[in-house]
N, C-alpha and C positions, 0 to 999 in steps of 0.2 A: 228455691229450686229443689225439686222431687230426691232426683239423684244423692245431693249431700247428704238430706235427711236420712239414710242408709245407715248412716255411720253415727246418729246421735240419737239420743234420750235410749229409749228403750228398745229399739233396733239396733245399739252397740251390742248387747248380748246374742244375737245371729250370731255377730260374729269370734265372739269368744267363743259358745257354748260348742261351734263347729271346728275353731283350731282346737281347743279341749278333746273332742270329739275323735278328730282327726291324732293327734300325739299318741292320746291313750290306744290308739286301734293300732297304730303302727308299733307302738313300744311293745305290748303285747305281741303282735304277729310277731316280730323280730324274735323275743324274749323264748316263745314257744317253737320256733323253727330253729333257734341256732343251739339252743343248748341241749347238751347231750342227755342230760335228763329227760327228755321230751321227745324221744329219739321213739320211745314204744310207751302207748297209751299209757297216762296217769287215773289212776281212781282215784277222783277227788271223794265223794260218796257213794257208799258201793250202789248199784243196782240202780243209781238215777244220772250222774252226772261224770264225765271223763273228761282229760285235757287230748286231744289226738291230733295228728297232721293229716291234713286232708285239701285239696287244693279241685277248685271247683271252675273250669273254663265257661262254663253258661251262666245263667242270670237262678234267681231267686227257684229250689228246687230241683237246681239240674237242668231248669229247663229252659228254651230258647237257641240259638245257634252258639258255635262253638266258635265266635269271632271277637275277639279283644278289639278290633275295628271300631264293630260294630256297637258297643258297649259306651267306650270311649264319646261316641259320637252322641249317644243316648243321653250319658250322665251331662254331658256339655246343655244339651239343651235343657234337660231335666234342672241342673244349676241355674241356668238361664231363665226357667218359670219360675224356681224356689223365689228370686229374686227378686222377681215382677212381684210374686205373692208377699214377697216382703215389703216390696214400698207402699202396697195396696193396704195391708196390713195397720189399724187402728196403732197411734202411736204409745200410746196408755197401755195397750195388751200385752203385759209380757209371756204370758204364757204359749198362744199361737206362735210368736219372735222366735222362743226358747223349742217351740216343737220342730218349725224353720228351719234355726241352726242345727239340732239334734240329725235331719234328716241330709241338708247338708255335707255338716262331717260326716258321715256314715258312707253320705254317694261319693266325696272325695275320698276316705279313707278305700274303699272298695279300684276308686278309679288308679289309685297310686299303685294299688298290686296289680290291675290289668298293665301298666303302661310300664312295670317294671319286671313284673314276673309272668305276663301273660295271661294269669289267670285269677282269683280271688282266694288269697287262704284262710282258711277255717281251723281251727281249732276247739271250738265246745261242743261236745256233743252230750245230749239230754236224750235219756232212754228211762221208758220202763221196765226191769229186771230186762230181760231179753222178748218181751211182748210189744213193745210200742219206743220206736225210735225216731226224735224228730231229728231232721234233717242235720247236719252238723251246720255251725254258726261262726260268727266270730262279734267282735264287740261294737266294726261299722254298721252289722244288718239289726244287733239290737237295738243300735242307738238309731238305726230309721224307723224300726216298728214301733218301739216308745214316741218316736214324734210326730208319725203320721199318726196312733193314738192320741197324743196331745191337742193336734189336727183337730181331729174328728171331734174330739170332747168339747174343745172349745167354740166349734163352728154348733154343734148343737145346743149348747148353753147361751150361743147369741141370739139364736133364733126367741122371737117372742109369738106369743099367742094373738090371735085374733083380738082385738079391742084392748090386748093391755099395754096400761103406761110404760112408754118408753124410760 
């Protein structure tokens, strides 16, 4: 049966890699909004990298509607495909698994602050001197882009060439 296969061989790590995932992103967020330390921007390095509170009601950007609804209902389904992509998923692969879970925890980590704070918070912000500032982050949206990257790498290293051996 498809369904148990979920939980063995090397689709067990989906599931670690995403409570991992998930801990780390909350302890963080927690760690960076309750203490007073953190209260007004940290230089970690000057002129590239600060710790800051910043809380983001839309999607990836800024951009999208301003409805934790609507969000909620996205990442449900969005978990819902991760999932299907996972039982679909070669059981020998562990790195596509491990990209899986990565993006996983990230959409749950993100879902847990719409469904308790309304909205997603952020805390890393990456600048250059004061010329180029990427959007501020936190450690569920790196841990999606690292695994839709992983995603991506793997799905193109499957791919074979015309006439050659499998």
């Amino acid at each position: 049966m498809k369904n148990l296969q979920l939980f063995t061989g090397v689709r067990k790590h989906f599931w670690f890699i995403g409570l991992a995932v998930v801990v780390f992103d909350q302890a963080t967020k927690h760690l960076f909004f309750t203490l007073p330390a953190f209260r007004q921007p940290v230089e970690v390095v000057p002129n590239f990298f600060h710790i800051i509170r910043k809380t983001n009601p839309a999607a990836a950007f800024s951009l999208g509607p301003e409805s934790p609804q609507f969000y909620v209902i996205v990442t449900f389904i969005g978990l819902g495909l991760l999932i299907w992509f996972l039982s679909e998923t070669p059981s020998r692969r562990f790195l596509p698994v491990a990209g899986l879970g990565a993006v996983a925890g990230g959409a749950v980590g993100n879902l847990i602050d719409r469904i308790f704070w309304g909205e997603v918070r952020d805390f890393i912000s990456v600048h250059w001197y004061d010329i180029f500032y990427w959007p501020a982050f936190n450690v569920a949206d790196a841990a999606i882009c690292v695994g839709v990257a992983i995603i991506l790498i793997e799905t193109f290293r499957s791919f074979k060439a015309p006439g050659e051996n499998e």
